[in-house]
C-alpha positions as CSV (number, residue, x, y, z in Angstrom):
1,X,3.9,14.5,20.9
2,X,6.8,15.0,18.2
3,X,5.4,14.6,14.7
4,X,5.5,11.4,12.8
5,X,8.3,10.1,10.6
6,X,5.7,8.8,7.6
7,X,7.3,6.2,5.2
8,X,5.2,5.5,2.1
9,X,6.4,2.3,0.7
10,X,5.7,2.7,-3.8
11,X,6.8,-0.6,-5.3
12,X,4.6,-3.4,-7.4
13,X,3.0,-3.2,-10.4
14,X,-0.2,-3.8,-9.8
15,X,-0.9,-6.7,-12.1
16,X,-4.4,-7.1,-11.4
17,X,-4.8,-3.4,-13.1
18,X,-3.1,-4.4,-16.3
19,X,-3.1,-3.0,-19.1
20,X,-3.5,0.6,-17.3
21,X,-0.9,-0.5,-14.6
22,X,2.7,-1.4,-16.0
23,X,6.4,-2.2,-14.5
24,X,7.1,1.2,-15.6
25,X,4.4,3.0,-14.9
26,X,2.4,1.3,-11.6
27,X,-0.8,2.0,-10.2
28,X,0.1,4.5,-7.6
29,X,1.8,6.7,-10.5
30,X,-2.1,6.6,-11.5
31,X,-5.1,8.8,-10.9
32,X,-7.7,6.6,-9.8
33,X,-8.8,8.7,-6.5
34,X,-11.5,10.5,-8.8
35,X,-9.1,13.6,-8.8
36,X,-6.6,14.8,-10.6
37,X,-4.2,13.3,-7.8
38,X,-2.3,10.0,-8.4
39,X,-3.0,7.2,-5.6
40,X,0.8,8.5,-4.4
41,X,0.2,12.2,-4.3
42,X,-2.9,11.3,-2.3
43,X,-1.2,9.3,0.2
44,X,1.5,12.1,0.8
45,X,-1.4,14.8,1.1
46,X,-3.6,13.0,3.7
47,X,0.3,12.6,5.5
48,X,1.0,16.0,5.8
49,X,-1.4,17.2,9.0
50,X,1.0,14.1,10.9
51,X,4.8,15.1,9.7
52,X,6.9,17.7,8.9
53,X,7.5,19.0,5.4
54,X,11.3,17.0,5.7
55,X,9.4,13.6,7.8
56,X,7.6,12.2,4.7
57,X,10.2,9.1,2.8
58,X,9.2,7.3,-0.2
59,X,10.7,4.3,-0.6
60,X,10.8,3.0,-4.2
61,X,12.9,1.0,-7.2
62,X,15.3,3.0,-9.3
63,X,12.7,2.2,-12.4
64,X,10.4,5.0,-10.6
65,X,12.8,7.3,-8.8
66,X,12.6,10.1,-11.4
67,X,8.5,10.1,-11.6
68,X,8.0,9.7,-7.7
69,X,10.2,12.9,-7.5
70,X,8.0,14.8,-10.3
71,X,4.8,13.6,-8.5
72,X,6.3,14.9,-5.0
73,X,8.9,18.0,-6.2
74,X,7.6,18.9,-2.1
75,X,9.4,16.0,-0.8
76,X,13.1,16.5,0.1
77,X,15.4,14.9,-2.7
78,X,17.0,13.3,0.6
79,X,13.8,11.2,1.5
80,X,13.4,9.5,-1.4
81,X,14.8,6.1,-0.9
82,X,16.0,4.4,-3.9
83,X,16.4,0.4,-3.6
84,X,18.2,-1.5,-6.2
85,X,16.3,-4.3,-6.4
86,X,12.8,-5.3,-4.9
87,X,13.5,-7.2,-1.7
88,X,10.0,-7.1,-0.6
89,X,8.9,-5.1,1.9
90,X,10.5,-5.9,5.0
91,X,13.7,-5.0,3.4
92,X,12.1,-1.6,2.2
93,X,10.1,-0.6,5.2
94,X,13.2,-1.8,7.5
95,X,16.2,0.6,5.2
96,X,13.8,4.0,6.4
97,X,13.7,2.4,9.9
98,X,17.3,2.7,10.2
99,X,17.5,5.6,7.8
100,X,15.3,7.4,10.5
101,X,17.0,6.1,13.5
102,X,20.2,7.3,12.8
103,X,18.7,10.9,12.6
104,X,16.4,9.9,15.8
105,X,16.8,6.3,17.6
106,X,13.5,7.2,19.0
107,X,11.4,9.0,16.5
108,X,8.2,7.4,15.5
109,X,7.8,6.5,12.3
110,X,4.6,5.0,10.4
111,X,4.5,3.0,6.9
112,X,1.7,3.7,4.4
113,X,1.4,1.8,1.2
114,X,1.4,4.4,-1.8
115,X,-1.4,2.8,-3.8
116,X,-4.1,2.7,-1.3
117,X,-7.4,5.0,-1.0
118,X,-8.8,6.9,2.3
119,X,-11.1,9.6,1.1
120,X,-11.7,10.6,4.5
121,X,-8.6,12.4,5.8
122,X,-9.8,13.7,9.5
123,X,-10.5,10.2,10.6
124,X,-7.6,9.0,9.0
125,X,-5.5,11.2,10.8
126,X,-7.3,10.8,14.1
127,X,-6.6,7.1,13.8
128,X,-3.2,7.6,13.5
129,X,-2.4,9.9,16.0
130,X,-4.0,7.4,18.5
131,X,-1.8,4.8,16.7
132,X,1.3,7.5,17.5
133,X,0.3,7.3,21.9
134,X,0.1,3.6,21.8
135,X,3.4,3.4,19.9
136,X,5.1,5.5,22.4
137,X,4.0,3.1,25.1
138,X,6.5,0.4,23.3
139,X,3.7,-1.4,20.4
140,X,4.5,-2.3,17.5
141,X,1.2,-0.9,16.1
142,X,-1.0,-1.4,13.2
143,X,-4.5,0.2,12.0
144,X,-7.1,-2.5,11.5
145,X,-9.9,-1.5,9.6
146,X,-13.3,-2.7,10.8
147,X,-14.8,-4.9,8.1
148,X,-18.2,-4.2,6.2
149,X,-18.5,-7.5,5.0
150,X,-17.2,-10.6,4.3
151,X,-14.0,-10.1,2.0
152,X,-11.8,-13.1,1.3
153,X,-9.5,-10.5,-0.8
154,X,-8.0,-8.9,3.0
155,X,-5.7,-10.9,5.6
156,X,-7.3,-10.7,9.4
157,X,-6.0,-9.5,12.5
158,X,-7.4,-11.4,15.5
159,X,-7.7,-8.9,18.9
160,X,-7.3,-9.7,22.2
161,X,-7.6,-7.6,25.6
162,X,-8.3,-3.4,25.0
163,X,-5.6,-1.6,26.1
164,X,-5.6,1.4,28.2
165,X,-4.9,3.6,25.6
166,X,-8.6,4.9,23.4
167,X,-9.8,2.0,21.8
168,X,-6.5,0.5,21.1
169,X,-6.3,-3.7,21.6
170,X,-4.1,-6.4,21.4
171,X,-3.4,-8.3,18.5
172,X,-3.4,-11.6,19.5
173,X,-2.7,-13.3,15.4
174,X,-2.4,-12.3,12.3
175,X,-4.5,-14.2,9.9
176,X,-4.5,-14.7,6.2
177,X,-6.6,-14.5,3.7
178,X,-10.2,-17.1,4.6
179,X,-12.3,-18.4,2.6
180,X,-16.1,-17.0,2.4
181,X,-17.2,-19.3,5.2
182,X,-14.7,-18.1,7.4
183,X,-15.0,-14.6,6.8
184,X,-18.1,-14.8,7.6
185,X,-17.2,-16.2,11.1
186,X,-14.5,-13.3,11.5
187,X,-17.3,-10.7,10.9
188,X,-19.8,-11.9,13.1
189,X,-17.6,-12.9,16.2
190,X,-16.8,-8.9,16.1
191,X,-12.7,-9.6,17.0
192,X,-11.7,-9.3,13.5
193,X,-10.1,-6.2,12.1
194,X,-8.7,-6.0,7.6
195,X,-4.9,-6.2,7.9
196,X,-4.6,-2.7,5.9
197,X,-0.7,-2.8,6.4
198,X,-0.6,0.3,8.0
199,X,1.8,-0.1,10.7
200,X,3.4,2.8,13.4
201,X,5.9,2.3,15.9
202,X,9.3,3.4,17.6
203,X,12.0,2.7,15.4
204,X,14.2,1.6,18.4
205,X,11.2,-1.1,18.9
206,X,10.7,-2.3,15.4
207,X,14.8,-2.7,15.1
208,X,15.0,-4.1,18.0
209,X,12.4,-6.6,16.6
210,X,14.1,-7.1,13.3
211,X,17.1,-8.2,15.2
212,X,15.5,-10.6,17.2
213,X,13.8,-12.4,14.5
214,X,15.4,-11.2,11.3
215,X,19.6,-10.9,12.6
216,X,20.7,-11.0,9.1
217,X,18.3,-8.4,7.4
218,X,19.0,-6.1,11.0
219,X,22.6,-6.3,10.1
220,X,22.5,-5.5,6.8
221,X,20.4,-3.0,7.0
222,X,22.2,-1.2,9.8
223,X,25.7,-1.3,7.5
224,X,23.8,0.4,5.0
225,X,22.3,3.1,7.0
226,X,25.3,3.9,8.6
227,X,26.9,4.9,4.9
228,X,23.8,6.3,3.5
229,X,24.8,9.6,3.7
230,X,28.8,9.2,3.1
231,X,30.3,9.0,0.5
232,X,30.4,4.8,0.6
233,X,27.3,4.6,0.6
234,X,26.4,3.1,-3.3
235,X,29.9,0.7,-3.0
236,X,28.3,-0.5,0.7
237,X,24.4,-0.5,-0.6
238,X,25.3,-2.8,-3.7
239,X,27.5,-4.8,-1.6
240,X,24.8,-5.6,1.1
241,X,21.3,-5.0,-0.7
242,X,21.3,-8.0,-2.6
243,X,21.7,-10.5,0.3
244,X,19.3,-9.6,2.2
245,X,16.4,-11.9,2.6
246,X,13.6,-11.3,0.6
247,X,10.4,-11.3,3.0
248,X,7.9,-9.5,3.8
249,X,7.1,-7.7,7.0
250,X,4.1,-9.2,8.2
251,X,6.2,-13.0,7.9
252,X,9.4,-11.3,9.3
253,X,8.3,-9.2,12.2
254,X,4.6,-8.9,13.1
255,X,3.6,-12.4,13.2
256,X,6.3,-13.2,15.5
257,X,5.7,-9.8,17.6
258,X,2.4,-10.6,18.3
259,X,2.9,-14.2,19.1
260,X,4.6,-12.4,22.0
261,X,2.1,-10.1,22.7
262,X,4.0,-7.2,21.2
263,X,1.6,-5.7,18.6
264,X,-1.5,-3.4,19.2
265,X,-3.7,-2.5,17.1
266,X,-6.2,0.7,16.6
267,X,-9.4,0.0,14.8
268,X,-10.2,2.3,11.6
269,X,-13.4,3.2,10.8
270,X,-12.9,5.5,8.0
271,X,-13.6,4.7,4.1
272,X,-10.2,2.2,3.1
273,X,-9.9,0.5,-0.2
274,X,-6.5,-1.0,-1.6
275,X,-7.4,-0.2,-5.2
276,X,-6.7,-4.0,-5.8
277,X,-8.6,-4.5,-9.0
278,X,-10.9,-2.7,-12.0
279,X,-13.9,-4.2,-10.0
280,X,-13.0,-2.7,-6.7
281,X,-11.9,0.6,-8.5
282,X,-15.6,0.5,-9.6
283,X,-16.9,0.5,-6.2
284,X,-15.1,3.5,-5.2
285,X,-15.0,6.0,-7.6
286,X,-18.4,8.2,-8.4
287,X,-20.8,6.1,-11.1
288,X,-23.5,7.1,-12.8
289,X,-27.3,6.4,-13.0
290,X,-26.8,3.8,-14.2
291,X,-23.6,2.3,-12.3
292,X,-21.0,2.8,-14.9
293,X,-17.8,4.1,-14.1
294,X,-15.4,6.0,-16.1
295,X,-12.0,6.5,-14.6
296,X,-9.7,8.9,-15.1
297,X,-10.5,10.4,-19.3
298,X,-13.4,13.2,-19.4
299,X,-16.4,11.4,-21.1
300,X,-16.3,12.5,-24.4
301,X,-14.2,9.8,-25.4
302,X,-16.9,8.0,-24.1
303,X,-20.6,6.5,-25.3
304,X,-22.4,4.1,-23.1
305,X,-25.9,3.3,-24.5
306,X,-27.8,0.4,-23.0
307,X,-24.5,-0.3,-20.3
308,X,-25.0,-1.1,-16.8
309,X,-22.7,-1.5,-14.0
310,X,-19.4,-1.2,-16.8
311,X,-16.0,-0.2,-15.6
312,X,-14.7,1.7,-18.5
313,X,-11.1,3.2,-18.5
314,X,-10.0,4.8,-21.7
315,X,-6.3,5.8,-22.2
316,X,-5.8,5.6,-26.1
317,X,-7.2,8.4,-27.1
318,X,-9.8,7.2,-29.7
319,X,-13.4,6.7,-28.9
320,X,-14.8,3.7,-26.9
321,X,-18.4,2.8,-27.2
322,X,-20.6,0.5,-25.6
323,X,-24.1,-1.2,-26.4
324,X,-26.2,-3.7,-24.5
325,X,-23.5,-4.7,-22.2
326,X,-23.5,-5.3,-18.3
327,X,-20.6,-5.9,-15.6
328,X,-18.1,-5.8,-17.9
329,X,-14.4,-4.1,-17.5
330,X,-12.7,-2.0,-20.7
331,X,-9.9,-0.8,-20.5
332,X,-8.4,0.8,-23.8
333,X,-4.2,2.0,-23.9
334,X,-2.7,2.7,-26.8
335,X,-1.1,-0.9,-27.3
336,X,-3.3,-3.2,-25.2
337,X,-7.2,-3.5,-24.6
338,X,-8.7,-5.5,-21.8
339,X,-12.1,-6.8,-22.0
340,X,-13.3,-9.0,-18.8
341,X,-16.4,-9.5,-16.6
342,X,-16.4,-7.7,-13.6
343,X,-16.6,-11.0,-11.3
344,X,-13.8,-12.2,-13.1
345,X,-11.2,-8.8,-12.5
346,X,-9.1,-10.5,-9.9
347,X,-7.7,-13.1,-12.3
348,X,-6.5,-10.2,-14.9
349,X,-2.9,-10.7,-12.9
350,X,-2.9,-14.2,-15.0
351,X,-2.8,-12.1,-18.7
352,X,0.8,-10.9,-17.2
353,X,2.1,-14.2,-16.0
354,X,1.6,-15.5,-19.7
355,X,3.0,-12.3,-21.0
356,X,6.2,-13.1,-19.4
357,X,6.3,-16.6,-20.2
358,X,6.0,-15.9,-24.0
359,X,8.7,-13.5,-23.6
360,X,6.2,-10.6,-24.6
361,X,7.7,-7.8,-21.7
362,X,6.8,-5.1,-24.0
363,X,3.3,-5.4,-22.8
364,X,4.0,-5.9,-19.1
């Protein structure tokens, strides 16, 4: 089998990581794997045993063009895909999809978000490569994860018959995301996978896909991959970019696929986390005796007396000490400190809604 075309979509700014994550400098620009690798750098690096040094595409805004290509100076200049505007991610995903297909209408490309952590590479990649065969076959594919527990935080998807191919199955909906209750009821019925958003296919099929559901965004994206590399190609990407619909690909293509029986799914049982929050981030890096976590700064800058389960990030420079705390979150940057309970992380992303309504984008 021909190796993969992988497309690593880097866009957001991963509000619920504020302060540490900004517009200008997001998450996956970040080292939060417990190495000195960015979220990013890690996602390319667990990509290369699937695709050739000139198949790996990032996909990204012009604000973070310059510091994807320092992060990646082994990715092609070529492969970095700069969009003018967010469009969401159908719009991102679906520009290397035609990208690709004009270099091979029936390569098989796979899209993996840059800001998500698999510590486990040889299953990861194992996955995938199943993912590739059932692709072939004509599936728009996806890689569930099997759950753990009960999280409300993940959308669902609901399988159907096994396939013929490994342990691949049909996805028979895709569901968002439940309540407690009824993630509970997805876990034990045993036909639930996460939605991880990692999705593998033909390009032929996915376009083929996008035009049946999405004519406006196929056309648009086909004008501007047929000038992408002429010399029209900023006057027709301006021109076209901003009126394409802004949409996401699981509304614009999967749902719809799979209501016709056109998506598969292979079931990942590998470590996954989405970095999402400081809480989650404190379940996956290395703590200590005591269940404190300090990301990314050596800890000298560091005292924790009497601190239990405390997700500390310091990125000032100065010293940050603790005393008789528990389950808290600090993160310290040079203009903004962030003091929550852990339960509570989830809702930081409301600190940068009221930023922007009072106008105060410096901080954002």
């Amino acid at each position: 089998m021909p190796s993969l075309y992988a497309v690593i979509p880097a866009g957001g700014s991963g509000t619920r990581l504020w302060p540490l994550s900004r517009a200008a400098h997001p998450k996956f620009l970040h080292q939060l794997t417990g190495t000195p690798r960015s979220l990013l750098q890690a996602t390319r690096d667990r990509l290369v045993p699937l695709s050739g040094p000139d198949r790996i595409f990032v996909v990204t805004g012009v604000a973070h063009a310059a510091a994807v290509a320092r992060q990646l100076p082994e990715v092609p200049e070529s492969n970095i895909l700069v969009e003018p505007s967010p469009r969401d991610s159908c719009a991102a995903i679906g520009l290397a999809a035609a990208i690709i297909a004009e270099r091979d209408p029936t390569g098989i490309m796979g899209s993996f978000a840059a800001d998500h952590l698999i510590p486990d590479v040889e299953p990861f990649v194992a996955v995938v490569r199943e993912a590739m065969e059932v692709a072939a076959e004509g599936y728009l594919t996806t890689v569930g994860i099997t759950p753990t527990h009960p999280e409300t935080g993940y959308g669902y998807l609901r399988c159907g018959a096994s396939l013929s191919i490994g342990s691949a199955k049909q996805v028979e909906e895709f569901k968002e995301k439940p309540t407690l209750d009824v993630a509970r009821s997805y876990l034990e019925s045993g036909r639930y996978l996460w939605n991880a958003g990692m999705f593998v296919w033909r390009v032929d099929v996915f376009l083929a896909e996008l035009e049946r559901q999405q004519p406006d965004l196929h056309a648009g994206l086909l004008k501007i991959a047929a000038a992408w590399h002429t010399p029209s190609r900023e006057e027709v990407l301006h021109r076209e970019w901003p009126s394409l619909p802004r949409i996401s690909v699981d509304y614009a293509v999967m749902e719809g696929a799979a209501a016709v029986g056109r998506v598969a799914t292979v079931p990942g049982t590998f470590r996954w986390n989405d970095v999402g929050d400081f809480h989650t981030v404190g379940m996956t890096l290395p703590a200590d005796d005591e269940g404190n976590v300090v990301v990314g700064d050596t800890e000298a800058q560091v005292l924790l007396r009497d601190t239990r389960d405390t997700v500390v990030v310091p990125r000032s420079g100065r010293l940050l000490a603790t005393l008789g705390v528990r389950d808290l979150v600090v993160v310290d940057t040079p203009d903004a400190l962030l003091v929550c309970a852990r339960e509570r992380a989830q809702e930081v992303k409301h600190f940068v809604d009221a930023l922007k309504e009072t106008g105060d984008t410096a901080y954002v």
